[in-house]
N, C-alpha and C positions, 0 to 999 in steps of 0.2 A: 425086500428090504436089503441096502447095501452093508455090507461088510466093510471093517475099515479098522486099518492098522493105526494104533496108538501111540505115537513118541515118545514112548515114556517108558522106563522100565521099574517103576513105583510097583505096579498089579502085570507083568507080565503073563499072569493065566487067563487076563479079562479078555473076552470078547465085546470087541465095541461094533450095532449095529445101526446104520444111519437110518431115520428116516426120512431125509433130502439132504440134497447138499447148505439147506439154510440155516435150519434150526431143527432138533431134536435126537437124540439116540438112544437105543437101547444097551445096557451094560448087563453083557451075562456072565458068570463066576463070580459074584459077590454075594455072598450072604451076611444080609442085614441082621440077622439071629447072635449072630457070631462077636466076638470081642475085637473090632477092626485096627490094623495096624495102623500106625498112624501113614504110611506109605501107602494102604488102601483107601483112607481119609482125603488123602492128599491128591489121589488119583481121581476119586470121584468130586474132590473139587476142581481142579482142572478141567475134567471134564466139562462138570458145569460151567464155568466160564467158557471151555469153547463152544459147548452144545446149546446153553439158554434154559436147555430144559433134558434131565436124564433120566428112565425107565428103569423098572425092577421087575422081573417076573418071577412068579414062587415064594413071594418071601411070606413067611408064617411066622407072623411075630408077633406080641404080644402089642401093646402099649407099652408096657414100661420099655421096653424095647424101641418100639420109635421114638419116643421122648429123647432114650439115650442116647441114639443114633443122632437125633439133631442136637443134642447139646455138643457134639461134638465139634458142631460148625459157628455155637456163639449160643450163649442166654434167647432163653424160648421166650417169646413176644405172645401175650395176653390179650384175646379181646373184645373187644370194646361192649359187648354182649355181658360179658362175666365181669369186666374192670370197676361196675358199680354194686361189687357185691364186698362185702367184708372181707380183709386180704386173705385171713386164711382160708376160705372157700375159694380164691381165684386156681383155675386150671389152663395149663397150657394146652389142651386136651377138648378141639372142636368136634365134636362130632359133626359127619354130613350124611346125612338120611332122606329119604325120598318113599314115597309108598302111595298108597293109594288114596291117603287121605288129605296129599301136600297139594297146594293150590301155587305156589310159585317156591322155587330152590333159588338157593345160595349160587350165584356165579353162572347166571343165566342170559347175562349179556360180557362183551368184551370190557375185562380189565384186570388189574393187577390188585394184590390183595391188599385194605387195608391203608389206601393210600391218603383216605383221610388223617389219618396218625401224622403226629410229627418226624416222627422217626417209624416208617411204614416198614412191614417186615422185608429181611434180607431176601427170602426163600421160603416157600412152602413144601411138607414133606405131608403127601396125602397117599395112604393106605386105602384099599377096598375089602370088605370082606364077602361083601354081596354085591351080583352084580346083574343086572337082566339079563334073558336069553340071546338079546337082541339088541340095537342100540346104547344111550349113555355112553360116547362118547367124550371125548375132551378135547378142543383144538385150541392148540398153541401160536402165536404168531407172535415175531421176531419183531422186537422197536429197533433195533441197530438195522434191519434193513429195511422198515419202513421207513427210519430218516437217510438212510441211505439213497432211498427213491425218491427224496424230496429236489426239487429244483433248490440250486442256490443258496439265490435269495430268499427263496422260504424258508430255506436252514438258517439264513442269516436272521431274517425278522423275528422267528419263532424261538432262535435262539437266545433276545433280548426280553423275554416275557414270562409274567410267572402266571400260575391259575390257583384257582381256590378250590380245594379238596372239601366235601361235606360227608359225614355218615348217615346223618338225621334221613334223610329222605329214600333211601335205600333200606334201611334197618325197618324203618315204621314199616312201608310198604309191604316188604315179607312178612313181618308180624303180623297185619295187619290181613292178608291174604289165607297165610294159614292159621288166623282166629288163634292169635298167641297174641299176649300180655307182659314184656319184659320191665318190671320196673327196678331192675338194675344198671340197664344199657345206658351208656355214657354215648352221646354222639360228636365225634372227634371233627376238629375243622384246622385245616393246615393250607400253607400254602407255600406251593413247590416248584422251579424251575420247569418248563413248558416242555424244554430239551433238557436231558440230564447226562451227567459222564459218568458211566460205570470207575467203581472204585478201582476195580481190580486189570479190568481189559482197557482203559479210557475210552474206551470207544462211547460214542454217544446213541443216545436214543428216547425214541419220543414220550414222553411222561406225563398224559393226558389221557384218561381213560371212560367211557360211557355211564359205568354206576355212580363213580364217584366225582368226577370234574365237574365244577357248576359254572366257571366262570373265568375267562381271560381278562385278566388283572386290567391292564393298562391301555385297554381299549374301550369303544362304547360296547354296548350290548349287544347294538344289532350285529357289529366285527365280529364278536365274543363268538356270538351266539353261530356265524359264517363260518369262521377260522374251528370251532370245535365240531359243527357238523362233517366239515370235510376233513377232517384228523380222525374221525370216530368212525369214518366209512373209509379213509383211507387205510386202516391200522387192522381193517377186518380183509384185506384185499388177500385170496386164496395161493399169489405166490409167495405170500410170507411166513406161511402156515408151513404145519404137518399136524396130524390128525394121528392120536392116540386110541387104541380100540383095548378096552377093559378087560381081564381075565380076573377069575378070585385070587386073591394074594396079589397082586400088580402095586405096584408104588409107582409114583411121578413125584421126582425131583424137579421145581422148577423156582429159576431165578426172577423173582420180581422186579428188580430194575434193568431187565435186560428183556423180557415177553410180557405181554397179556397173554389172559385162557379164557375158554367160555364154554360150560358146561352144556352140553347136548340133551334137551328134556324132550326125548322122542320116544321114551319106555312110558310113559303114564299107562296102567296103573302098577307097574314090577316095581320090585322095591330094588332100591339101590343104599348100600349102606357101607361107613367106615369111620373112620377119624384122619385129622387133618392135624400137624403141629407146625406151627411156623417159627423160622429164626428172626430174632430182631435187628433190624438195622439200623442207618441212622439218617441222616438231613438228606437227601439227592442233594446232589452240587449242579448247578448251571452253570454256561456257560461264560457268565461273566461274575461269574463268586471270585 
């Protein structure tokens, strides 16, 4: 893993460690436990913006603790699982569990989270507490440099088009697999620019994802159905990656409108266990908003 000096002198005791030069890093001297400066805040936002996705090892924190930690970065985003329950029981607070008895997991093909929402989360801050001997994995890959690899004109066409986001069919299926019953789950349907421009870096990236994209707007089906196969196998292509390896206490900071993830189910039957808080964001903007 490369080492790599930081511009900034917000956290000068950080050590920042690449995992490629494309997307990913690890940030050592932070602890999440701790009351963060806002100059610490502000370092590991930056970072995020230039990493897509940033690392924590050792941190031993509670919940209320990771909650804190992300409200730091904007109001925690609720979902769509819990959203059909009566407000006071709503939790910003997902758990993600895996064991011997789960027949399909949360985030087992490439995408971003949640992007049936109208307003699909800013980022997610997911914690481990358990974790296999072996395997459970996380691979990240970069939408700024998968549209970056796009020819052109691809950028151009793709950049005139929007897709329909669904949750309905993703949510049942897992339920459904591990013989659960939610009948509070709201299934959210949105529809969102095809290419989007990050808020913060403008840079753009591709905003079509495998669990939840059903459909490209403004073409026929069978285009639709062309133009998102090759977007769904482009977006999984291995130089756009870096591959995350789990330890107990490890957090992943990552930016949803700048990567997709996809969780590694190659531990069956070890249990892998944590919780997940996401920040909220708002509309993706396209290219011709």
């Amino acid at each position: 893993m490369r080492k790599a000096k930081y511009m900034s002198n917000r956290a000068p005791k950080v050590e920042v460690r690449l995992l490629n030069p494309v997307i990913g890093a690890e940030l050592h001297g932070i602890d999440l436990a701790t009351d963060l400066s806002d100059d610490q805040i502000g370092f590991i936002r930056e970072s995020l913006d230039r990493y897509q996705v940033v690392f924590f090892r050792d941190q031993d924190i509670t919940t209320e603790q990771q909650l804190a930690f992300g409200r730091r970065f904007g109001e925690l985003h609720v979902h769509p699982a819990v959203r059909g329950k009566p407000r006071e029981e709503w939790t910003e607070v997902m758990p993600v569990h895996a064991d011997e008895s789960t027949r399909r997991i949360a985030g087992d093909k490439w995408h971003t989270d949640v992007s049936c929402d109208e307003k699909p989360p800013l980022a997610s801050i997911l914690h481990l507490t358990t974790v296999p001997a072996s395997g459970g994995d996380t691979l990240f890959s970069s939408m700024y440099a998968a549209y970056e690899a796009l020819s052109e004109p691809l950028q151009t066409l793709l950049g005139e088009l929007t897709a329909t986001h669904e949750g309905a069919r993703n949510y049942a299926d897992r339920e459904r697999r591990n013989r659960q019953d939610n009948p509070h789950r709201v299934n959210p349907v949105a529809t969102h620019p095809v290419i989007a421009i990050h808020p913060s870096t403008g840079r753009k990236a591709i905003y079509v994802n495998s669990i939840f994209t059903v459909r490209i707007n403004e073409v026929s089906e069978s285009e639709s159905r062309a133009l998102l196969d090759f977007l769904f196998a482009h977006v999984a292509r291995p130089e756009f990656q870096c591959r995350f390896h789990w330890q107990r206490n490890s957090v992943a900071f990552w930016d949803n409108r700048a990567c997709q993830h996809y969780a590694v189910w190659d531990y069956f039957p070890a249990v892998r266990s944590g919780s997940r808080v996401t920040i909220r964001g708002d509309r993706p903007v396209g290219l011709t908003a």
